[in-house]
N, C-alpha and C positions, 0 to 999 in steps of 0.2 A: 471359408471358401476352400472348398479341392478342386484338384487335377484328380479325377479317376485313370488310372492307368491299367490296362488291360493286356496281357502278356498268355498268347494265344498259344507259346511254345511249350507252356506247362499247365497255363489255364490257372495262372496264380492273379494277383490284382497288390497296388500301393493307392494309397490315399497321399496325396502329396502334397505338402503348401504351395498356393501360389504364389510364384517368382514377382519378384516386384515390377520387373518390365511388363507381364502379362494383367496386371490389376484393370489399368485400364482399357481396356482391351474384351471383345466380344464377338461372337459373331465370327464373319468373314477375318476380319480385323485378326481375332484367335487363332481361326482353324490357318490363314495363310503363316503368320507369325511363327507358331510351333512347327509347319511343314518346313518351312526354311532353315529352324533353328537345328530341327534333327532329323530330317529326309535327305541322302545325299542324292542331288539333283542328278548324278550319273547313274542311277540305281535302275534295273529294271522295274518298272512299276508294278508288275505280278511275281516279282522276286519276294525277299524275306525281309529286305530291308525298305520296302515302302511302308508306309503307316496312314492309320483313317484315325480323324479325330474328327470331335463333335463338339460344336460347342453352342449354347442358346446364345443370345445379342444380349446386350447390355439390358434392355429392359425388359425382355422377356423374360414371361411368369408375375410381372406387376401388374396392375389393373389398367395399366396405359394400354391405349386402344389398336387395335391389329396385329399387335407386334406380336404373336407369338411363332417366332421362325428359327428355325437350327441352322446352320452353316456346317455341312459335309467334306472336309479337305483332304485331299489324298495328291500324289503324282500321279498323273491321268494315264490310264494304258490307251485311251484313243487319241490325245493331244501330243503324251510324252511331254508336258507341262503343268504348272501347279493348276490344283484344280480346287474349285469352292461349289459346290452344289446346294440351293437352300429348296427349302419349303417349309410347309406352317402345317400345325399339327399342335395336337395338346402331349406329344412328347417332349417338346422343348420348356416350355412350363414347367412340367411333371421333374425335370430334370434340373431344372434352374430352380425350382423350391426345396430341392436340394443342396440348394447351396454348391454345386458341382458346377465350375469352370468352364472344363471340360472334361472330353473322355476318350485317350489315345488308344486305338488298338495295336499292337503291334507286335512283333511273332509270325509263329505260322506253326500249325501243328506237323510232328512227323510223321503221322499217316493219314496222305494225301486222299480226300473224299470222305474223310470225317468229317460232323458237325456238330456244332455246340450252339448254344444258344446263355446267356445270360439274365438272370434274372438278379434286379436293383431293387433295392425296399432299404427302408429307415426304420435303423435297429435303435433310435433314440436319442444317440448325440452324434450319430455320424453315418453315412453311408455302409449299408452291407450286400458285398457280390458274392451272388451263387453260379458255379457253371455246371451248367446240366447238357447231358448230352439231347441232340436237336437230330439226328437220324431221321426218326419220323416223320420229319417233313418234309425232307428233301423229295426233290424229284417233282413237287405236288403243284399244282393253282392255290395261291393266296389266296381267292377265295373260298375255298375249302377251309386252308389251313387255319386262318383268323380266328374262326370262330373258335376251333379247338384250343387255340390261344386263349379264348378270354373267359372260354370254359374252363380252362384248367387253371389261371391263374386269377380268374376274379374280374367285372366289369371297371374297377376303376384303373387298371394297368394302363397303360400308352406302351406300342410295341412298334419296333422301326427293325427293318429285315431285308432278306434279298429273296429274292424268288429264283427261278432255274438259271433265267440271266444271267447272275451274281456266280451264281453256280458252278456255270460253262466257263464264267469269267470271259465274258462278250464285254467289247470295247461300247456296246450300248447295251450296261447295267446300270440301274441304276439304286436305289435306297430307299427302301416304300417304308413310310410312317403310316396310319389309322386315321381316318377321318375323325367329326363328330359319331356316326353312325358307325365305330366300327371296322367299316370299310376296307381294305390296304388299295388307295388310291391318293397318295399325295406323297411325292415323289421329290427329293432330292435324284432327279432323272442324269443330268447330262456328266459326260466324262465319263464313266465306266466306273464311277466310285464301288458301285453295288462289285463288281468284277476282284475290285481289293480285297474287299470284307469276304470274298470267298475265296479269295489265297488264306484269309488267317484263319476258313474255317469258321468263319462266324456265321449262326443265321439269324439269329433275335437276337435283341437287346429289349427286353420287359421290362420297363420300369414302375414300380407300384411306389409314390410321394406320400402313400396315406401316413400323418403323424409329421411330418418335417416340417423344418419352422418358417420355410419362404424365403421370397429372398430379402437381402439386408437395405434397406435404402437408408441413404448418409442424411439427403434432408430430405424430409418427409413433405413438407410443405410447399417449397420449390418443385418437386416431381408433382406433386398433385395440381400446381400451376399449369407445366408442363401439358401434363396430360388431359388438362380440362380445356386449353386452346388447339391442342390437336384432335381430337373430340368436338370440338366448334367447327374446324375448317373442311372437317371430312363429311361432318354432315352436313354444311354449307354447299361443296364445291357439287355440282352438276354432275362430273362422271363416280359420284364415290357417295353421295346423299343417297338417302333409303328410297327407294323406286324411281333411281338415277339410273344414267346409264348401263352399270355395272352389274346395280341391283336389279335390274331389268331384263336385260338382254345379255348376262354374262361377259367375257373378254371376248367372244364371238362375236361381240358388235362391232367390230373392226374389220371381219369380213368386208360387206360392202363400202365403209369407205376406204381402206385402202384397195380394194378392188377396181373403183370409182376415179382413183387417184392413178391407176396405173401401174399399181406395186405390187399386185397379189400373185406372190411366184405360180406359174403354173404348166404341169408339164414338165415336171423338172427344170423350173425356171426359163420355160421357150419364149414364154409370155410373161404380160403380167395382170391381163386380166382372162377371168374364166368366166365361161358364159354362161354358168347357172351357179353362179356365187351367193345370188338369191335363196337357192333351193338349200343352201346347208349354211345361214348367218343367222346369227344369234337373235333376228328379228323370226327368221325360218323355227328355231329353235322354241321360241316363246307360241309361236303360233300353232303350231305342230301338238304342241303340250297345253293349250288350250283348247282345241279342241277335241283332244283324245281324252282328257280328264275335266273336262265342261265346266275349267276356272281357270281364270289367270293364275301361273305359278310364278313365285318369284325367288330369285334366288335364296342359299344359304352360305352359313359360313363354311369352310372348311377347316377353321381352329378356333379355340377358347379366344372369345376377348372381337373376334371381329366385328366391325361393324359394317365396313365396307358389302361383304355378303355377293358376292360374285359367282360361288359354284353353284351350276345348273346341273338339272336331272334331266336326262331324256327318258320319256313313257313311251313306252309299245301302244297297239291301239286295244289291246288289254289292259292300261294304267296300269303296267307291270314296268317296272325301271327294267331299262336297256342298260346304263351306268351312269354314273356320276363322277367326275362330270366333264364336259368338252370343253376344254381349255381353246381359245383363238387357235393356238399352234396348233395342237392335236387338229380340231376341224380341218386348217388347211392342210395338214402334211398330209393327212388321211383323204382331205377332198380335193383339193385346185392341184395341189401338185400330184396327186395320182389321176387328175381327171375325173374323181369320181360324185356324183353328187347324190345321191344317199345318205340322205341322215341316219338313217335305224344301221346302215353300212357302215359308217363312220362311226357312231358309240358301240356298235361290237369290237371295231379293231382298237378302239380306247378298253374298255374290256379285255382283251386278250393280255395289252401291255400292261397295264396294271396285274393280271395273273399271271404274266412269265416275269415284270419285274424287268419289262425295257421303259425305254425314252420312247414317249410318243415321239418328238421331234425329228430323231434321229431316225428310230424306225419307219417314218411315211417317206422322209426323206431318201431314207436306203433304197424305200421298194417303190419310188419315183425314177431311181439312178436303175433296177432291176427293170423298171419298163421301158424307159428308155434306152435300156441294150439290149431290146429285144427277149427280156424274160417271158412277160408274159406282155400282154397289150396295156396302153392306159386306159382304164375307166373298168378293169375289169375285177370285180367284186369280190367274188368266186376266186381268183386267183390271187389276190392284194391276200385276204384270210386265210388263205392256204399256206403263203408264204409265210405271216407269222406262227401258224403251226409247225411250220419245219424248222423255225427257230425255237419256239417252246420245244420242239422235239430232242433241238441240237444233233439235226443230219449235218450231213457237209455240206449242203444248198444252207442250210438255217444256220451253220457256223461261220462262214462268208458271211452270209445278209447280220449277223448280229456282232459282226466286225464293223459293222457302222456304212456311212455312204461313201469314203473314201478307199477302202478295202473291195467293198462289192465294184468301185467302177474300174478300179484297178482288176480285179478278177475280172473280168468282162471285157477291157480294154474301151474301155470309154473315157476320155479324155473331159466328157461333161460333168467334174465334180463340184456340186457344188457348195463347196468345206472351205474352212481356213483353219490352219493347223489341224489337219484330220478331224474338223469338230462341222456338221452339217451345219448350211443357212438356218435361220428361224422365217418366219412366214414377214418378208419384208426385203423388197427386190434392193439389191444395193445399186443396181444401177441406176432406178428411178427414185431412190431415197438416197440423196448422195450422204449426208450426217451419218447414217443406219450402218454406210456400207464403209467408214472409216471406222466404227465401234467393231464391228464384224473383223477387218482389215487387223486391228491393233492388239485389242484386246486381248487381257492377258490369258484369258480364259479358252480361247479359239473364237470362231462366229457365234456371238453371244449376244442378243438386244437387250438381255437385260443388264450387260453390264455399262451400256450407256445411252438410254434408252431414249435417244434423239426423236423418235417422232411425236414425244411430246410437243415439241414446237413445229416438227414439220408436217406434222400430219393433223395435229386435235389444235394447233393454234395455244399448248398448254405450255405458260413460262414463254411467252412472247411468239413467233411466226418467223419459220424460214421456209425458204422455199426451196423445196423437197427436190428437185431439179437441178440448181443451180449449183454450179463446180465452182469453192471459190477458197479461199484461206482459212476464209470464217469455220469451214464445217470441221475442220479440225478443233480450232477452238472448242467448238461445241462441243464437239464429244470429248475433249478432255475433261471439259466442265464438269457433264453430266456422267462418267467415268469417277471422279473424285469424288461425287457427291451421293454416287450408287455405291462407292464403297465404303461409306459414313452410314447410308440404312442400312445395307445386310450388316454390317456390325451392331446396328445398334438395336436389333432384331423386329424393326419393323418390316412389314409387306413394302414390295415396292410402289404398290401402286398409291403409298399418299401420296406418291412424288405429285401427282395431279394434284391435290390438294393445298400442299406446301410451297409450290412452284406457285401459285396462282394467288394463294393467302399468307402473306408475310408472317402472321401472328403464329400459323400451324407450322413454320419450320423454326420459327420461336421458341417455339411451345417441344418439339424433339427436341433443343437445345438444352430445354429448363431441365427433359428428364433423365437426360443423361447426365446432364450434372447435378439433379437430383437423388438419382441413384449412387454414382462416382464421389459424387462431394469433391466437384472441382468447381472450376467457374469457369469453364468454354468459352470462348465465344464462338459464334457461327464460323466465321474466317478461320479459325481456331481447331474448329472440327471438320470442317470439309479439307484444313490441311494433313487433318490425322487421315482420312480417305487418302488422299496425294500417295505420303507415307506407305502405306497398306499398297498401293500398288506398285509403288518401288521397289519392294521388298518381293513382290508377284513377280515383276519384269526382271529383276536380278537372279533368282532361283529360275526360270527361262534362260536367260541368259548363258546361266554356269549348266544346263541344260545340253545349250550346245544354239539356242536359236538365234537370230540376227535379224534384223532390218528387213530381210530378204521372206523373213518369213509373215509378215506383216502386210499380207498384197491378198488383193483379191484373186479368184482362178482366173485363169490366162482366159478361157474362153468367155466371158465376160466381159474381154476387153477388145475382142473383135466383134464379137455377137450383135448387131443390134436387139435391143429389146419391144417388141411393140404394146403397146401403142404408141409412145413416143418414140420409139428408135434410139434411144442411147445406148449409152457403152458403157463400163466404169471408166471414168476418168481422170478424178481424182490423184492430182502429180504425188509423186512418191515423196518429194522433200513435206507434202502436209501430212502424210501420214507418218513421215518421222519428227516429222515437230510434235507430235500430241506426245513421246515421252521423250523428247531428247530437250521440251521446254516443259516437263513436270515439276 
């Protein structure tokens, strides 16, 4: 196993053994561990001495099912805290049959608006890095670019990159990997990672695995246990079974019920429901592309190895792909919270972000915070896609707006942000999801659902039922819970979403247990391993800490807590001593 280490100020590289604290260790687990051991947390994030590492999960690139996801770690230039950005791609695979760790960048070249790019291949018994100068892409649409990537370097490459975003070094860049197709649409998005990788000058990272030997598993037959009851529980459980909810209707099928339920920020969270939530949900979606292509389509994957199979395509009513594909968030940022309800509207502006190389989340968020200060109106189409063209542009209207949503409200003087630690809401009102809105509040990451993705129980009834409303002790518990246990799969390089699966089937988070101690050749126990998550965030919270953050920063915005929200009229309320119980009793 190696550390690849990549040194951007001469554009040299080390193969390094890995350190024995790092062995077991993957994933988020990785990329936070090495930010902390050698990021000084006082550092400017776009300075020389921040650093982006990469690392696959524990089982990622094994035949175990869905896991094929990277963990992206840098010091965040939008949080100013440690940051882990994941997504699923067949680069993470491609790099972990490599036998490769991780892959630190670090450096920075000394002439500013050069760019390089890297190309990885297996010379035989080990890792060989080439850097090639990347000029020629700069400036350009990943959609473009891609292809001339796989044209020049071969169809079996996996390529992970930044687009203009990365570029500009915009607080909303993010780190676009290749679909199945291709593609550059699957995004390590939030935090600004992509924004690092264009301090050191980096634009690709190619990796070609053809010839390398895979990865090494301790016991063979305990992982293939593992992986044959997680495999059982996914195709079992209702949101994650093959023409289940997921595979059906995308993660867009949470449009209408969190809509239904009174959570669906909208307006830049004025509301929480919108009143054509219908016309752009993931049942809108299915039906739209049934009838323009006269078949039911059903999902795919968007990495080697999944079954789950969640990303949609939107067709034109020429069966010409708009994009692929609308992520729940993406729909809302782009629809309920800008007002707009346009489908073919909303997969252009998913389009554009994938070709600049932002965060959908962050960007519909942004240009929610630009209409609500009087930018341009909500619900206006024409103007929402004009705006991300002055950020692909990189005018100073698009360097503001690609400052993220906390910068634009601040430029504007709007006091409506709705961010925790400079990191935008995801599509889930923390007022009327009070669990949501303590993971948002806490989290080490800034407002983040995936780092504890409480509306499993308060929303889907998944891993038992709380009530999404109720202000009470308990919802700290929760999210610490599911906090620990979200930091156990992005390390262990599965998708988040068997948490459905695992939560509801005992046997399928059994069955993760078997393969990471089948891979590791330890003997976990469960208890065992959602402590190593605990760990993992302590290590998050402490690097914050020496950061400069406090307790103080742990709170939802001020206007949230006067505001009612309708339809129910809450407030956030949530007492401050439970939001420091979730790590002062970690």
């Amino acid at each position: 196993m190696w550390i690849v280490r990549l040194n951007m100020s001469d554009r040299s590289y080390k193969l390094e053994e890995v350190p024995e604290r790092y062995k077991l260790l993957g994933g988020r687990g990785l990329t936070s561990t090495i930010i902390c051991d050698e990021v000084d947390p006082q550092c400017h994030p776009l300075g020389p001495h921040n650093k982006v590492v990469f690392a696959p999960g524990i089982v990622t690139g094994t035949s175990s099912p869905t896991s094929a996801r990277v963990s992206v770690g840098a010091k965040s230039p939008l949080t100013g805290g440690i940051k882990e950005a994941n997504a699923g791609s067949g680069w993470a695979p491609a790099v972990a049959k490599m036998r490769i760790k991780a892959m630190i960048v670090e450096g920075a070249p000394e002439e500013a608006g050069k760019f390089w790019m890297v190309h990885l291949t297996w010379d035989g018994d080990q890792p060989q890095v080439e850097f090639l100068p990347a000029d020629a892409y700069a400036g350009r649409d990943l959609y473009e670019v891609y292809p001339e990537i796989f044209e020049r370097f071969g169809d079996k490459v996996q390529v992970a990159g930044i687009g203009v975003a990365g570029e500009y070094k915009y607080g909303n860049s993010g780190v676009v990997f290749n679909d199945m197709k291709q593609r550059p649409t699957r995004y390590s998005g939030r935090g600004g990672v992509g924004a690092v990788l264009g301090t050191k000058g980096l634009k690709f990272i190619v990796v070609d695995a053809s010839g390398a030997p895979g990865v090494a598993i301790a016991n063979e037959t305990l992982f293939k246990e593992g992986a044959k009851k997680m495999r059982a529980a996914l195709m079992e459980h209702a949101i994650t079974k093959p023409k289940g909810g997921l595979n059906t209707y995308g993660t867009a099928i949470l449009v209408n019920i969190i809509n239904e339920a009174g959570g669906l920020p909208t307006r830049n969270f004025r509301t929480g429901r919108f009143e054509s939530a219908a016309k752009i949900a993931g049942e809108a979606i299915f039906e739209t592309n049934k009838k323009r292509m006269g078949k039911e389509i059903y999902n795919h994957n968007c990495s080697p190895g999944c079954i789950i199979q969640c990303s949609n395509t939107l067709y034109n009513e020429a069966g010409e792909e708009i994009v692929s594909c609308i992520e729940y968030e993406s729909d809302w940022a782009f629809g309920a919270d800008c007002g707009i309800d346009d489908l073919d509207a909303i997969g252009k502006m998913v389009y554009w972000c994938n070709a600049y190389g932002l965060d959908t989340i962050e960007a519909g968020v942004t240009i929610g915070v630009a209409m609500d200060s009087g930018v341009i109106p909500f619900g206006d189409v024409e103007g929402a896609i004009n705006l991300l063209h002055e950020m692909g542009k990189g005018t100073p209207m698009g360097r503001i707006l690609g400052g993220g949503a906390a910068t634009t409200a601040k430029a504007f003087g709007n006091p409506r942000a709705p961010v925790v630690k400079g990191q935008a809401m995801p599509a889930y009102e923390p007022r009327a999801i009070k669990g949501i809105g303590v993971t948002y509040a806490t989290s080490t990451m800034g407002a983040d659902h995936t780092s504890g993705y409480t509306i499993a129980p308060e929303m889907l009834a998944v891993g038992g039922a709380s009530d999404p409303l109720k202000n009470e002790k308990a919802k700290g518990e929760l999210s610490q819970a599911f906090q620990k246990t979200t930091a156990l799969i992005d390390s262990s390089g599965h998708c988040l979403f068997i948490a459905f699966a695992i939560l509801d089937i005992s046997s399928g988070f059994d069955g993760m247990i078997d393969e990471i101690n089948g891979v590791l050749g330890t003997e976990m126990s469960g208890d065992e391993a959602v402590a190593m998550g605990a760990e993992i965030i302590r290590r998050e919270r402490k690097f914050n800490e020496a950061a400069g953050f406090t307790n103080l920063d742990d709170r939802l915005p001020e206007f949230m807590k006067y505001e009612k929200l309708p339809p129910h009229n809450v407030v956030a309320d949530i007492p401050d001593e439970v939001l420091d119980s979730v790590y002062g009793n970690l």
